[in-house]
Biopython code that builds the backbone (N, CA, C, O; Angstrom):
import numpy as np
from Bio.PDB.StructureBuilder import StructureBuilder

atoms = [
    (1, "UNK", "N", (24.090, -10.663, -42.247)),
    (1, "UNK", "CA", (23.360, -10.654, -40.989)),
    (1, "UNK", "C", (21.871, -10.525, -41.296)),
    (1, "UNK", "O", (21.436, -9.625, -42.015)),
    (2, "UNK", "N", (20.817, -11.805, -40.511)),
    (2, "UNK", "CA", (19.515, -11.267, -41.145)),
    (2, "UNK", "C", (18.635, -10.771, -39.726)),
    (2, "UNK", "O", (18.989, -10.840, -38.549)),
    (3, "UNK", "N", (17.940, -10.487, -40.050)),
    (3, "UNK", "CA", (16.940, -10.016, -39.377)),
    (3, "UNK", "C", (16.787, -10.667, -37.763)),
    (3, "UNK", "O", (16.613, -10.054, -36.709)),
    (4, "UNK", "N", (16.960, -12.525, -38.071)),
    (4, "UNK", "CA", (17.070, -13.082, -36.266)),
    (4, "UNK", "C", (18.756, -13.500, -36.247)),
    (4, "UNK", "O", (18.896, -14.486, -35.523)),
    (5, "UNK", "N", (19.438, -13.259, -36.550)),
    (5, "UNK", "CA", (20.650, -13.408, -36.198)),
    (5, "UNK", "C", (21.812, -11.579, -35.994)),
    (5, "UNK", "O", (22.089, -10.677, -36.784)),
    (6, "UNK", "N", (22.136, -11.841, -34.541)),
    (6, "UNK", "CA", (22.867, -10.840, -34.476)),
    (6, "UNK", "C", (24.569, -10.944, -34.238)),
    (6, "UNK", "O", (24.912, -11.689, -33.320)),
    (7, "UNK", "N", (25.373, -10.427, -34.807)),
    (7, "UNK", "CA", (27.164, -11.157, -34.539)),
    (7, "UNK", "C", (27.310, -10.203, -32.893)),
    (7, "UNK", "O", (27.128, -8.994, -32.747)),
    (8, "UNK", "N", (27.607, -11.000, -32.056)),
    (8, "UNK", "CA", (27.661, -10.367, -30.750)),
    (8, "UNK", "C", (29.274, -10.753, -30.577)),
    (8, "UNK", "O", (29.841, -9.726, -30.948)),
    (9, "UNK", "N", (30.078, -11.514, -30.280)),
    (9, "UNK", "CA", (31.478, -11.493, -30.137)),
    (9, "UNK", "C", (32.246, -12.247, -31.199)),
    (9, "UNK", "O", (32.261, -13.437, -30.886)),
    (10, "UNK", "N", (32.889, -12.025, -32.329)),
    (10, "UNK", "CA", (33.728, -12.538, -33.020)),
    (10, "UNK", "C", (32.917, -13.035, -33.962)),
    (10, "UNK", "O", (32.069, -12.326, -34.504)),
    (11, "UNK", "N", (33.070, -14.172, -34.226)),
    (11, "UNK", "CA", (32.198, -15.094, -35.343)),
    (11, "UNK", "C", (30.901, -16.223, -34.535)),
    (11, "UNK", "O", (30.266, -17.068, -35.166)),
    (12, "UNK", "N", (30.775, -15.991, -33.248)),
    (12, "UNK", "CA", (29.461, -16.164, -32.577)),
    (12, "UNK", "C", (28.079, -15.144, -33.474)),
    (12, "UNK", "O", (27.921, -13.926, -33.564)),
    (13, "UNK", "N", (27.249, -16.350, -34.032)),
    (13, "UNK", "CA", (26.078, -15.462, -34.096)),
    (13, "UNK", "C", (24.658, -16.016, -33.354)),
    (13, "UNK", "O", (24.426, -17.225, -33.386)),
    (14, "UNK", "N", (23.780, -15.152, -32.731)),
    (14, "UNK", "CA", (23.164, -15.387, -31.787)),
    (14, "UNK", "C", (21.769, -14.792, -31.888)),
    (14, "UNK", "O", (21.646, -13.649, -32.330)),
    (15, "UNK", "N", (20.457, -15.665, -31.412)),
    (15, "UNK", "CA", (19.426, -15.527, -31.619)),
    (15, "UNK", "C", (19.163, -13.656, -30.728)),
    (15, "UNK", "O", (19.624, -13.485, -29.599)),
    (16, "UNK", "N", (18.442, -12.555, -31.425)),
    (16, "UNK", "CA", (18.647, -11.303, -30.600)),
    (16, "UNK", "C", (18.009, -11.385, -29.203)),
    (16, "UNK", "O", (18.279, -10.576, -28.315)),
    (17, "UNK", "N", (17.066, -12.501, -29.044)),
    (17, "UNK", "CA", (16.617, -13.138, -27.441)),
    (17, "UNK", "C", (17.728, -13.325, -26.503)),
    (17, "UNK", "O", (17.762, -13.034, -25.308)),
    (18, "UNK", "N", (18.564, -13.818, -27.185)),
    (18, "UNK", "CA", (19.830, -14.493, -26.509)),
    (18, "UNK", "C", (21.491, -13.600, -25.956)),
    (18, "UNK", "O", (22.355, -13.746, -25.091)),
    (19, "UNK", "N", (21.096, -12.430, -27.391)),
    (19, "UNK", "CA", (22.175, -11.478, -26.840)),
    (19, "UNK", "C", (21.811, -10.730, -25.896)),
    (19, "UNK", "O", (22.654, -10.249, -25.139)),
    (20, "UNK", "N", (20.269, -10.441, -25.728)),
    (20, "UNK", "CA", (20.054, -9.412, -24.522)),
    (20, "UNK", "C", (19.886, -10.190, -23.362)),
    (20, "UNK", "O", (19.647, -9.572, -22.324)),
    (21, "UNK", "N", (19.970, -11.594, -23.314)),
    (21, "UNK", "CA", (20.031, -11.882, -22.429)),
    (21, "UNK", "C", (21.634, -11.796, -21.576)),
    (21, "UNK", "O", (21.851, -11.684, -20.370)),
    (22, "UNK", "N", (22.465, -11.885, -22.571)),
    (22, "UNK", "CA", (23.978, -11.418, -22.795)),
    (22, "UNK", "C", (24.172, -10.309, -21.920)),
    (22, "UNK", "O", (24.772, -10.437, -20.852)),
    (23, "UNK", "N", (23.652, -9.123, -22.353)),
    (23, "UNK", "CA", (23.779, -7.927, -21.912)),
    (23, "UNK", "C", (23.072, -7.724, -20.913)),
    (23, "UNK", "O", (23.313, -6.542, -20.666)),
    (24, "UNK", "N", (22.167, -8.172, -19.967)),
    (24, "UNK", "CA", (21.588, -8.232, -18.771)),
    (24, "UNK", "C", (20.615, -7.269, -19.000)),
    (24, "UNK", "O", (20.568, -6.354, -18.179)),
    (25, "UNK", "N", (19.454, -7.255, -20.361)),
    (25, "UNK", "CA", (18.529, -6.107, -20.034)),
    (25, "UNK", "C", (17.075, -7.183, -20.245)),
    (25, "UNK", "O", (15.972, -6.893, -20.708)),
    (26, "UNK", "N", (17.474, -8.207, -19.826)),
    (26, "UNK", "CA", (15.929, -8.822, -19.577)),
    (26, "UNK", "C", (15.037, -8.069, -19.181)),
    (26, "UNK", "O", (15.541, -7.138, -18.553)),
    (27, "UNK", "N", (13.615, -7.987, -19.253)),
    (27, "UNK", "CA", (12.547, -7.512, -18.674)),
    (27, "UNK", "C", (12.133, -7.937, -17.485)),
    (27, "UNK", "O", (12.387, -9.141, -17.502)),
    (28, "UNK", "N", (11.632, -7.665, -16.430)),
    (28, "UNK", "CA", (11.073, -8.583, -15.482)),
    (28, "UNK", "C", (9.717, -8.962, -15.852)),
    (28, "UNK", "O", (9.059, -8.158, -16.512)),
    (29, "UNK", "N", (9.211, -10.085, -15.513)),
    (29, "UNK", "CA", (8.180, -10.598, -15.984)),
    (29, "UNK", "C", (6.833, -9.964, -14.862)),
    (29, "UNK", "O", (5.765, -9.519, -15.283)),
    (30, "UNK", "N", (7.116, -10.040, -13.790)),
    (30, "UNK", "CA", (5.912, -9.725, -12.451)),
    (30, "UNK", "C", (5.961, -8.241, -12.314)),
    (30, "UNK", "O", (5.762, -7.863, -11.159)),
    (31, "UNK", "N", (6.154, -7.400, -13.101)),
    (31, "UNK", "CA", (6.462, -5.371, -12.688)),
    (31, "UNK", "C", (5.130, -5.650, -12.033)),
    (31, "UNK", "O", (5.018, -5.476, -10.819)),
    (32, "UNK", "N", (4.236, -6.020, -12.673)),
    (32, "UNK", "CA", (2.823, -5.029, -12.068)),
    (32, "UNK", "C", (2.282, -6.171, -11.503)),
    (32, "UNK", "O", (1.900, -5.757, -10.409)),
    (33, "UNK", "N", (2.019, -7.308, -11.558)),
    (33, "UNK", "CA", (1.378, -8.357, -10.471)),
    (33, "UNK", "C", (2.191, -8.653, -9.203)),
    (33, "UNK", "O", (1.702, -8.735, -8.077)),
    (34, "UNK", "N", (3.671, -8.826, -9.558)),
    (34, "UNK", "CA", (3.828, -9.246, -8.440)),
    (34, "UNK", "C", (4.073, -10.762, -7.764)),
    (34, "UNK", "O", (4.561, -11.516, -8.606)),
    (35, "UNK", "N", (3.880, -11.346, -6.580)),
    (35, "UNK", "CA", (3.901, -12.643, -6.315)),
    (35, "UNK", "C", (3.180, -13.424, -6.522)),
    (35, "UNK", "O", (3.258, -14.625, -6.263)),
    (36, "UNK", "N", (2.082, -12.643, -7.199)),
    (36, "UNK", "CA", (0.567, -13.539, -7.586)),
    (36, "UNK", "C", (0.992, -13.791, -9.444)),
    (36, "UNK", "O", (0.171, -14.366, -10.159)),
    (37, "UNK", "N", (2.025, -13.399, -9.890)),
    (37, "UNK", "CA", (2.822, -13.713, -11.344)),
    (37, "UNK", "C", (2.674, -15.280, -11.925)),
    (37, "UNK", "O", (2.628, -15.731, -13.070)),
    (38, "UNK", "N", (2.624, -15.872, -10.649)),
    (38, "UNK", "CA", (3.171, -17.147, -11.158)),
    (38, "UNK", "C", (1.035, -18.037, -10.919)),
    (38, "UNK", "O", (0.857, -19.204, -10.571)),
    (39, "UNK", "N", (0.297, -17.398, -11.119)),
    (39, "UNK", "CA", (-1.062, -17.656, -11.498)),
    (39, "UNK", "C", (-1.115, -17.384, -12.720)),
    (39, "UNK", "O", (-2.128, -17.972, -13.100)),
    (40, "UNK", "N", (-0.502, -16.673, -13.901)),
    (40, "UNK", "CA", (-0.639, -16.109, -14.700)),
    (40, "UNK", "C", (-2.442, -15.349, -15.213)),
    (40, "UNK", "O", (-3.078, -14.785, -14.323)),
    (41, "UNK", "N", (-2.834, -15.409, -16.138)),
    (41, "UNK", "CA", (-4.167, -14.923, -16.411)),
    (41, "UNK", "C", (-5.077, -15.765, -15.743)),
    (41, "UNK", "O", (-6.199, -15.269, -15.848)),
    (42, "UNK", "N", (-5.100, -16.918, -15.041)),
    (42, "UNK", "CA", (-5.757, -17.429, -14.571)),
    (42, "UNK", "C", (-6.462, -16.748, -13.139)),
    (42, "UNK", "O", (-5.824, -15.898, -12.518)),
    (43, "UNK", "N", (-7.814, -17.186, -12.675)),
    (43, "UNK", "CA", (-8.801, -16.703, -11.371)),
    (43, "UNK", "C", (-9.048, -15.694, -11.667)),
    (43, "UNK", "O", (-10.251, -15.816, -11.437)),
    (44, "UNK", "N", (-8.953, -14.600, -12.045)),
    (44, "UNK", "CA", (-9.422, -13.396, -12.542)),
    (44, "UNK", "C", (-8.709, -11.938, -11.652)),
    (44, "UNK", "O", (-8.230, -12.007, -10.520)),
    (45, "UNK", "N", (-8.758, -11.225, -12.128)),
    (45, "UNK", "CA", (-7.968, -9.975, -12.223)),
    (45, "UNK", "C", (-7.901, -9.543, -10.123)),
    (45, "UNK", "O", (-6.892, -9.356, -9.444)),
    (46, "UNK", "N", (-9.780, -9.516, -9.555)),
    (46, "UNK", "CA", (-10.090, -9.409, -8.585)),
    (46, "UNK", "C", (-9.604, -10.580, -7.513)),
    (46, "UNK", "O", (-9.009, -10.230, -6.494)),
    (47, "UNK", "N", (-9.752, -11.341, -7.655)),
    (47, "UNK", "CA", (-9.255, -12.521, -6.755)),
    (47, "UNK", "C", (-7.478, -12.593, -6.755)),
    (47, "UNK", "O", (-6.825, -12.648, -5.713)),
    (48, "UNK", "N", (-7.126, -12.585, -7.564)),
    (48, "UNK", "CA", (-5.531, -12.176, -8.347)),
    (48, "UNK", "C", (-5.131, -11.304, -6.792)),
    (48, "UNK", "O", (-4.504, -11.743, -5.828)),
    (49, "UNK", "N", (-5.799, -9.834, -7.003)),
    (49, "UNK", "CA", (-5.904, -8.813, -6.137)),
    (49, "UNK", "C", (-5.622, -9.180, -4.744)),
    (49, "UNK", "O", (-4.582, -9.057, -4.096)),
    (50, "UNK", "N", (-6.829, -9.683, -4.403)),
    (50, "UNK", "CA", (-6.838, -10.470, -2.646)),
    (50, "UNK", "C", (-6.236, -10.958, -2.594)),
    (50, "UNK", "O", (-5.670, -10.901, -1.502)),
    (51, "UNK", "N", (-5.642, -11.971, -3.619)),
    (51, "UNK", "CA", (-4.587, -13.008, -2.716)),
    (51, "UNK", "C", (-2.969, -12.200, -3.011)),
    (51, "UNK", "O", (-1.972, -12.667, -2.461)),
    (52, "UNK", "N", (-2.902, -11.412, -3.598)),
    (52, "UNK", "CA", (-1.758, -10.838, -3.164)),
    (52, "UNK", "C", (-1.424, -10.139, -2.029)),
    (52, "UNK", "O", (-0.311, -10.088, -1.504)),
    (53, "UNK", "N", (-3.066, -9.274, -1.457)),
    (53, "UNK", "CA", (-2.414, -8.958, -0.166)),
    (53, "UNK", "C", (-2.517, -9.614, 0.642)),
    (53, "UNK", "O", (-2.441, -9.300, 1.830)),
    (54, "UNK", "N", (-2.662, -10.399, 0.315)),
    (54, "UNK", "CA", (-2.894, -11.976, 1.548)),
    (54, "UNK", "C", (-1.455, -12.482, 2.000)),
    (54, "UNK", "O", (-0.969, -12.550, 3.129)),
    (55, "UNK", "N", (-0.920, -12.821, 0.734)),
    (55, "UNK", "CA", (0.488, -13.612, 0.448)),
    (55, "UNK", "C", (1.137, -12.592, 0.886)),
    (55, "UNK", "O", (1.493, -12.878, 2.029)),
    (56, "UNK", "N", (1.576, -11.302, 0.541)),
    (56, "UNK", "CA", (2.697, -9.934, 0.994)),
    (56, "UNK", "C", (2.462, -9.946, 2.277)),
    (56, "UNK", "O", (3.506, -9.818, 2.917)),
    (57, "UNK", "N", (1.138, -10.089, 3.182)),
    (57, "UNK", "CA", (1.270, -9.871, 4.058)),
    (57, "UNK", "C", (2.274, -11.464, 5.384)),
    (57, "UNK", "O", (2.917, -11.514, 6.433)),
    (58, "UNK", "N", (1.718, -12.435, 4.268)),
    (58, "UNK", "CA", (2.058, -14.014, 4.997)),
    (58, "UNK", "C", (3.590, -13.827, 5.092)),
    (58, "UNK", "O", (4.210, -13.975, 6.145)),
    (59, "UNK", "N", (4.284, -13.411, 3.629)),
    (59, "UNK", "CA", (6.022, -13.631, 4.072)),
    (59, "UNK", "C", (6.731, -12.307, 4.462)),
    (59, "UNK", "O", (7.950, -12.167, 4.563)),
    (60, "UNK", "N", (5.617, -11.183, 4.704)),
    (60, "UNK", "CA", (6.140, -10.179, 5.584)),
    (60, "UNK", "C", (7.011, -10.260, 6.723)),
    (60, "UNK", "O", (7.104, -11.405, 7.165)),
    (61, "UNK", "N", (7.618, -9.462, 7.277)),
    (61, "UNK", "CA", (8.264, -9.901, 8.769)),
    (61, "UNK", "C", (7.461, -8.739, 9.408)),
    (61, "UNK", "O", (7.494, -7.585, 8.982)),
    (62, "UNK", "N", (6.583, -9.247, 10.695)),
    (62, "UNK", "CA", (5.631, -8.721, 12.029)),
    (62, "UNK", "C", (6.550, -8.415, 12.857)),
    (62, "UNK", "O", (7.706, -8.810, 13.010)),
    (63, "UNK", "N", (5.746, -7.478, 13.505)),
    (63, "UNK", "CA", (6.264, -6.794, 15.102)),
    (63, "UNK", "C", (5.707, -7.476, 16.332)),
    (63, "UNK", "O", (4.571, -7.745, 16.722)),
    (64, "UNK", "N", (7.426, -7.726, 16.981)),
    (64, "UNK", "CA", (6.922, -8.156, 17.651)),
    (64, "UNK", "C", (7.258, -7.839, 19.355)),
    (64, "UNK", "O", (8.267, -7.440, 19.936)),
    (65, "UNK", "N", (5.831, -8.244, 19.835)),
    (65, "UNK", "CA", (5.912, -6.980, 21.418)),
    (65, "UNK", "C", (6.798, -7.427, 22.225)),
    (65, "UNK", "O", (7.175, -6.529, 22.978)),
    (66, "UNK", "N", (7.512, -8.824, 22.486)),
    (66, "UNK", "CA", (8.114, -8.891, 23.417)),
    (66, "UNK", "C", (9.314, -8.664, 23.060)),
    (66, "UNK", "O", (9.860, -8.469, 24.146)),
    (67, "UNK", "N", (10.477, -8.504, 21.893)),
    (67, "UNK", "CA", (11.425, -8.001, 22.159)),
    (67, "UNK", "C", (11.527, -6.523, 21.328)),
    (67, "UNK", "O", (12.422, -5.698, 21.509)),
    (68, "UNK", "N", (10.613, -6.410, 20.557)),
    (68, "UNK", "CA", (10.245, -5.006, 20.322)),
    (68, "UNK", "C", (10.917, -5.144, 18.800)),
    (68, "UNK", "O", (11.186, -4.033, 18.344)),
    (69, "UNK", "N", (11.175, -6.004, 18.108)),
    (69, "UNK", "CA", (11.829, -5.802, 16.688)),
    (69, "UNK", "C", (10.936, -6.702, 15.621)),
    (69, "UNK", "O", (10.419, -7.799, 15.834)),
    (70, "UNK", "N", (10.911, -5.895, 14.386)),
    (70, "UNK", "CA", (10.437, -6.986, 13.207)),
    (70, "UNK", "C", (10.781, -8.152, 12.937)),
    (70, "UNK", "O", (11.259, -8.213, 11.804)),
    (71, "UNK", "N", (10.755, -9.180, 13.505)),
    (71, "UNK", "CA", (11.400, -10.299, 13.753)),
    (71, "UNK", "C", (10.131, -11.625, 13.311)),
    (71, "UNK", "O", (10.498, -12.702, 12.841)),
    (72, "UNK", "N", (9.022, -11.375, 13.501)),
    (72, "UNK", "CA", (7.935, -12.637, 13.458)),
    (72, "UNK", "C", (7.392, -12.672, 12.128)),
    (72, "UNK", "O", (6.848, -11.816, 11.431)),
    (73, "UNK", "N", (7.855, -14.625, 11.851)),
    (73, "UNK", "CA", (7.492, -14.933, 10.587)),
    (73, "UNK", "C", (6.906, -16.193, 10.353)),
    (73, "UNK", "O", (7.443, -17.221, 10.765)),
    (74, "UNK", "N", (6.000, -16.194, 9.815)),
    (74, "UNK", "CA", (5.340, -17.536, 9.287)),
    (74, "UNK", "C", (6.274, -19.053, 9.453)),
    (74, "UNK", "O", (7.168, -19.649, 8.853)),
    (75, "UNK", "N", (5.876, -19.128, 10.024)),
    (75, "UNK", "CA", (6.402, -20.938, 9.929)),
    (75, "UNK", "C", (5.094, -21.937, 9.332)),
    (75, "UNK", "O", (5.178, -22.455, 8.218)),
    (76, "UNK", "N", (3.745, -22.153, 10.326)),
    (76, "UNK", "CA", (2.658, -22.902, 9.611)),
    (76, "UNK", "C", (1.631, -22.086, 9.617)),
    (76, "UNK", "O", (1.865, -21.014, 10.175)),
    (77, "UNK", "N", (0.536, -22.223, 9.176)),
    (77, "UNK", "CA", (-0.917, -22.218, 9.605)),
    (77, "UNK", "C", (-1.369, -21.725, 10.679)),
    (77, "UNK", "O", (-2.290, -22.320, 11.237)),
    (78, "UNK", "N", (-0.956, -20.781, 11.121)),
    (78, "UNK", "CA", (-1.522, -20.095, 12.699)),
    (78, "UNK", "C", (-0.682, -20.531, 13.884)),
    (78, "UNK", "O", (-0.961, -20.876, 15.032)),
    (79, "UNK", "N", (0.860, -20.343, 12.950)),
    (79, "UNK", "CA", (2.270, -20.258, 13.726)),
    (79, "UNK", "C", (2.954, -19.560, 13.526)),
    (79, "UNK", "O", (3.261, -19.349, 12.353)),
    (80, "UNK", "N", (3.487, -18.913, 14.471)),
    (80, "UNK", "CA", (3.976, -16.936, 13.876)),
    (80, "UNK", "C", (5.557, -17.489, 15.356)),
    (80, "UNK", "O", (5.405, -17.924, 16.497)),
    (81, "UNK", "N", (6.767, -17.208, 14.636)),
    (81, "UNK", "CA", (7.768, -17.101, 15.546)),
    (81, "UNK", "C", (8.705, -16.098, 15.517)),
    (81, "UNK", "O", (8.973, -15.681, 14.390)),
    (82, "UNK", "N", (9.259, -15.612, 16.417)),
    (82, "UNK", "CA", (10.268, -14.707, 16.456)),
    (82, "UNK", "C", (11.298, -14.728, 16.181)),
    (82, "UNK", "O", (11.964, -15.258, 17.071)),
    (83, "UNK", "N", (11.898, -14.398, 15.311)),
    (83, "UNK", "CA", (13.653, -15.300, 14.837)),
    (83, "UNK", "C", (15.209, -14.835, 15.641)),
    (83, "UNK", "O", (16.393, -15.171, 15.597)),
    (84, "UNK", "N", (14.072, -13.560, 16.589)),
    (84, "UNK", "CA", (15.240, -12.822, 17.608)),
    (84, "UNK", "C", (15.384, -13.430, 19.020)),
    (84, "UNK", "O", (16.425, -13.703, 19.617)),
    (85, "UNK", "N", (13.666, -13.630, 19.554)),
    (85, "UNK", "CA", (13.672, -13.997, 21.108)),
    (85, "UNK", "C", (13.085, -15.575, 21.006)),
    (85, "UNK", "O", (12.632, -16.139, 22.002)),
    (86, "UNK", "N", (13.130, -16.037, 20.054)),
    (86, "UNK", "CA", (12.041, -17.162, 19.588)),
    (86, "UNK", "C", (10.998, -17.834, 20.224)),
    (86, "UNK", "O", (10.599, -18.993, 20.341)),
    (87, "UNK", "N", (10.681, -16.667, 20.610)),
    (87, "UNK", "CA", (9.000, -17.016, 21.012)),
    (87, "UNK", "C", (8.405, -17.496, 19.847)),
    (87, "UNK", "O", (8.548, -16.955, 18.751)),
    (88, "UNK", "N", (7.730, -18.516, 20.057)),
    (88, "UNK", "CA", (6.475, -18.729, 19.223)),
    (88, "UNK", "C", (4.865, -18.435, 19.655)),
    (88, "UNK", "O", (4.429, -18.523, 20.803)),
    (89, "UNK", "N", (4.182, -18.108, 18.594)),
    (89, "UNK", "CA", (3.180, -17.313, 18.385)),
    (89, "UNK", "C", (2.148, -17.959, 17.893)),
    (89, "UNK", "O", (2.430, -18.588, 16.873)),
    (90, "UNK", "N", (0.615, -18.069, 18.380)),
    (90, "UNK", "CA", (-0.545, -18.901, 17.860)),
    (90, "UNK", "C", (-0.977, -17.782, 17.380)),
    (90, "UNK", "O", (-1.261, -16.888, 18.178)),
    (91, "UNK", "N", (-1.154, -17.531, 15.728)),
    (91, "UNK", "CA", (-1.658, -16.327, 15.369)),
    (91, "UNK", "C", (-3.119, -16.538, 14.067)),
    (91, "UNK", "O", (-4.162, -16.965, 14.563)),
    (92, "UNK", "N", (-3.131, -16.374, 13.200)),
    (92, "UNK", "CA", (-4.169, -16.069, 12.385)),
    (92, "UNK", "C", (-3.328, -16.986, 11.181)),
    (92, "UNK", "O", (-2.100, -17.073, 11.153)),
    (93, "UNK", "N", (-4.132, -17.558, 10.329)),
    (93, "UNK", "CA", (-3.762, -18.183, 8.951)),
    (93, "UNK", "C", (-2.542, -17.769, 8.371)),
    (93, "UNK", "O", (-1.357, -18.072, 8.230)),
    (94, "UNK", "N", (-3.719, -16.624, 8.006)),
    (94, "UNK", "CA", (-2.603, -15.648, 6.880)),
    (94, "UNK", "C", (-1.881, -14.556, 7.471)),
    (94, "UNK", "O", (-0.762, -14.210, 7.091)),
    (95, "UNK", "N", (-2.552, -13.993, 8.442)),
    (95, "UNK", "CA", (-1.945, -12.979, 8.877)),
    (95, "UNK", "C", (-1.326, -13.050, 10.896)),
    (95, "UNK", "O", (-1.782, -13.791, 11.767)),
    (96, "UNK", "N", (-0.511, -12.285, 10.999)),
    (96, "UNK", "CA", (-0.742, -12.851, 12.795)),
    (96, "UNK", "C", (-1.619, -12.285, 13.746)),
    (96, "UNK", "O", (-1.783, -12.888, 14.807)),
    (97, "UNK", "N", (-2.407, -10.864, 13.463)),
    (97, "UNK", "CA", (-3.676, -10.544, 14.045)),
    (97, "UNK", "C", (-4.275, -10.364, 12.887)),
    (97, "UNK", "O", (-4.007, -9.642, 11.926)),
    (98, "UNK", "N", (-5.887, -11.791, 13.298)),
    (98, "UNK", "CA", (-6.859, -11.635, 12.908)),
    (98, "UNK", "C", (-8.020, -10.410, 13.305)),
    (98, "UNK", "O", (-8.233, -10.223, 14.503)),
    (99, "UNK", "N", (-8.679, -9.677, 12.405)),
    (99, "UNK", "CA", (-9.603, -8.837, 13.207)),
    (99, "UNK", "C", (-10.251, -8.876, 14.153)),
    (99, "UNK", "O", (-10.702, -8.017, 14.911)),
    (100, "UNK", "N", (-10.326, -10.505, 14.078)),
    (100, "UNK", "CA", (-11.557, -10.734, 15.352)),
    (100, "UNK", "C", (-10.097, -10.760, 16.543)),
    (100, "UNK", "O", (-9.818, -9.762, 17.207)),
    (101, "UNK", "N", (-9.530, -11.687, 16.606)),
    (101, "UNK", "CA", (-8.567, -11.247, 17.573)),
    (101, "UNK", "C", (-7.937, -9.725, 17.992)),
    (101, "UNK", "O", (-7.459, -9.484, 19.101)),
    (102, "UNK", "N", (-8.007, -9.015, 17.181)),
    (102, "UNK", "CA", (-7.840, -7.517, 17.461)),
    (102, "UNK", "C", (-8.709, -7.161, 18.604)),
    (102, "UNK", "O", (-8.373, -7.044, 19.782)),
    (103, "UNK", "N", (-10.155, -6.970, 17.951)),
    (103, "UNK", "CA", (-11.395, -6.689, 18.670)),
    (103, "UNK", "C", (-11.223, -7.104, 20.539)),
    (103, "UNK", "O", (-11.220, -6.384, 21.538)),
    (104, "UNK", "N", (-11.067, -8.923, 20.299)),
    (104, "UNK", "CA", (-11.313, -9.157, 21.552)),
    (104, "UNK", "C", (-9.700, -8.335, 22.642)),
    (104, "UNK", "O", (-9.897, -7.560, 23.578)),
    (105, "UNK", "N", (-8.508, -8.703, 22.254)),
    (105, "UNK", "CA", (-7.645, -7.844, 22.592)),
    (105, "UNK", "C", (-7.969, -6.262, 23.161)),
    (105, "UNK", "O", (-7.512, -5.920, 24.252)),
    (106, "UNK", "N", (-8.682, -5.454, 22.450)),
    (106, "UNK", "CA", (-9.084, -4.017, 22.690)),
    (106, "UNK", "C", (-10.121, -4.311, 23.411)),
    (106, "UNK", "O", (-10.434, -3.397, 24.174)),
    (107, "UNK", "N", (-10.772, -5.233, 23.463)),
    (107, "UNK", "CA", (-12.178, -5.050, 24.762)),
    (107, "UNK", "C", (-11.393, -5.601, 26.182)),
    (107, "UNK", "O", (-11.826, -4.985, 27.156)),
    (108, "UNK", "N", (-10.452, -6.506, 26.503)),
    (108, "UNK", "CA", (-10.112, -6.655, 27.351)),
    (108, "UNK", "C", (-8.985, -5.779, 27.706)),
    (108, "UNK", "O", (-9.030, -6.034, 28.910)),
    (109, "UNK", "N", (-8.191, -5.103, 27.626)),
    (109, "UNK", "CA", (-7.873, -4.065, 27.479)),
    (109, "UNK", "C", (-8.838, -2.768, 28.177)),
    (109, "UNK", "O", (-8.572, -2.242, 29.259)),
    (110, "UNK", "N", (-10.042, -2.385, 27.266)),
    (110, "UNK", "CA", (-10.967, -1.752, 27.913)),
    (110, "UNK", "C", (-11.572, -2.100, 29.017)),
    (110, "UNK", "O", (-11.699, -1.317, 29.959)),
    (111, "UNK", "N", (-12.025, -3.349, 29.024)),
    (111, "UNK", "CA", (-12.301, -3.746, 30.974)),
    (111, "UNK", "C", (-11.687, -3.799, 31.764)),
    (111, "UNK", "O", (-12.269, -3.479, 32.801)),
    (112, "UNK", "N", (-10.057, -4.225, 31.972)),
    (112, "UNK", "CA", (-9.329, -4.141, 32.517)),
    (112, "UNK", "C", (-9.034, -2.847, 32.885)),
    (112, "UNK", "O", (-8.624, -2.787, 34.044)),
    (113, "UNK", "N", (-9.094, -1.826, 32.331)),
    (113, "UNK", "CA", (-9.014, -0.335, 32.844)),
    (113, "UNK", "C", (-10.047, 0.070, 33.088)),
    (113, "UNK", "O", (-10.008, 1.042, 33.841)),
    (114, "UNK", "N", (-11.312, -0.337, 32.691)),
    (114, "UNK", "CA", (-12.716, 0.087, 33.881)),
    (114, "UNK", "C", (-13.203, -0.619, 35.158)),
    (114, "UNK", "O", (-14.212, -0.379, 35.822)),
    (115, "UNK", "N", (-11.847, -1.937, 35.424)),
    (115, "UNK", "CA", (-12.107, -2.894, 36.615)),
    (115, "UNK", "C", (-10.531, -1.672, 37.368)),
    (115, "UNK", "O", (-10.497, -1.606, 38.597)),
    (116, "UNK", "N", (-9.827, -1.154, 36.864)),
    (116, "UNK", "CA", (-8.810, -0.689, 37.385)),
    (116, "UNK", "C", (-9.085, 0.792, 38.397)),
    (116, "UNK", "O", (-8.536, 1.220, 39.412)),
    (117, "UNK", "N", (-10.272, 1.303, 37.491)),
    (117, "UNK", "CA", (-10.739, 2.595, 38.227)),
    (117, "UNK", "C", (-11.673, 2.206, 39.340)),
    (117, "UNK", "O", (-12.170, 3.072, 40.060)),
]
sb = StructureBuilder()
sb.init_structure("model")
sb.init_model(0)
sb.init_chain("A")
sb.init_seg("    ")
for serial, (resi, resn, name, xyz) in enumerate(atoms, 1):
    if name == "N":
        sb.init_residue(resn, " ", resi, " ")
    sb.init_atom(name, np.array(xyz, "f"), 0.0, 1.0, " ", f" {name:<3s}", serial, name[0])
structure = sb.get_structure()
């Protein structure tokens, strides 16, 4: 037996890459990047960064107000649907509230309860 050959069942001998793949103790390749893995060293460490919480947040599943469950998910580009009540949703790129859409949401909101008093 040398050094790259290991006897794993009977008179099978097998590269030691190949027996642990045998034994199911592969490594995972993404522990610490994540879905941004498949960029490898490429764009740099910081950009790497952003677009992961970009992406976690895109195939997340959103809340959603009209039937009240985590249900809303990306379909296109500033199309957000519900997979429970299937409403569809004109929302933000990446995410389904954009900040600026937040903002205007909370100011109308706020006038509407100072036109209410």
């Amino acid at each position: 037996e040398t050094g790259y050959q290991r006897r794993v069942h009977g008179d099978h001998w097998l590269h030691p890459l190949h027996s642990s793949l045998l034994r199911g103790i592969m490594a995972k390749h993404t522990d610490k990047v994540g879905i941004v893995g498949k960029y490898g060293t490429r764009y740099g460490a910081n950009l790497r960064k952003r677009v992961k919480k970009i992406e976690i947040s895109k195939h997340a599943k959103h809340f959603c107000h009209f039937c009240g469950r985590f249900r809303i998910k990306r379909l296109a580009v500033g199309i957000w649907k519900c997979k429970f009540c299937l409403k569809t949703i004109a929302g933000g790129a990446w995410t389904l509230n954009t900040p600026s859409s937040t903002t205007v949401r909370s100011t109308i909101r706020r006038l509407r309860e100072m036109a209410e008093k």
